[in-house]
C-alpha positions as CSV (number, residue, x, y, z in Angstrom):
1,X,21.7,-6.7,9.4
2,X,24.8,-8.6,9.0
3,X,24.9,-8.2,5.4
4,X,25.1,-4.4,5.9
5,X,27.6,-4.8,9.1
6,X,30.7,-6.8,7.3
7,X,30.9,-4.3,4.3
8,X,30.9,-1.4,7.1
9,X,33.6,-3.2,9.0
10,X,35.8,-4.1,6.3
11,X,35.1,-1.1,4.0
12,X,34.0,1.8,6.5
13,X,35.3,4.9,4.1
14,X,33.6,3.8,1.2
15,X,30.4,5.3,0.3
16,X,26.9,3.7,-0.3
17,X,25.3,5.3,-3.3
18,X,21.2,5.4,-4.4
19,X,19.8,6.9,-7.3
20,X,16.2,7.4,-7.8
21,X,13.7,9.7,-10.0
22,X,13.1,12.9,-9.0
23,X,9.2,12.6,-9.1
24,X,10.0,9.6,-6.5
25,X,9.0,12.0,-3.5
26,X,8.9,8.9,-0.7
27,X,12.4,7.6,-2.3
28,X,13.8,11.0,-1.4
29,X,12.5,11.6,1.5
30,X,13.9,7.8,2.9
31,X,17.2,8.8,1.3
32,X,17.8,11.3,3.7
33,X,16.9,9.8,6.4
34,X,19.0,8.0,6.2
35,X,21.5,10.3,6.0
36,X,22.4,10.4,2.0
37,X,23.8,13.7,0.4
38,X,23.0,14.4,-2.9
39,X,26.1,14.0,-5.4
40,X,24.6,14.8,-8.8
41,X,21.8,14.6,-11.4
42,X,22.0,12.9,-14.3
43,X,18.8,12.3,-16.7
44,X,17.6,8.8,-18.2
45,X,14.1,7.8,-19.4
46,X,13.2,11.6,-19.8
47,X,13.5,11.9,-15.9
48,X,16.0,13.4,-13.9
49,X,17.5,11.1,-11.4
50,X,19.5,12.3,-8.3
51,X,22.9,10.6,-7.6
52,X,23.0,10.4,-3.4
53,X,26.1,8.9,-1.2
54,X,26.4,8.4,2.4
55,X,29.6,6.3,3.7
56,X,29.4,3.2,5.2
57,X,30.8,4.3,8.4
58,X,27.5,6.3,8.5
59,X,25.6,3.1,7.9
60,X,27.4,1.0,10.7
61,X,26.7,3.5,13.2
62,X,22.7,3.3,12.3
63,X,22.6,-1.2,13.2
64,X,21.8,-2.2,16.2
């Protein structure tokens, strides 16, 4: 947890981005979860790919 803490404290406005495939049901699903919006869509290997950010204040409120 600590390695997700110190970026949040010293960095809390900046965001945390994932991208995943589309066709990667359980990736998107944990992506907003945890709170990630999508951003955009941008298409590699013949799959389309959703661009997601959340800010790291977000994340510091979710450790323990």
């Amino acid at each position: 947890m600590e390695l997700q803490r110190r970026p949040a404290e010293e960095l809390p406005d900046q965001p945390v981005l994932v991208a995943t495939q589309t066709a990667n049901k359980c990736s998107l699903k944990l992506a907003a979860r945890l709170d990630f919006e999508p951003v955009s869509t941008f298409r590699q290997y013949d799959a389309d790919h959703p661009l997601a950010a959340v800010s790291l204040h977000k994340c510091l409120q979710r450790i323990p």
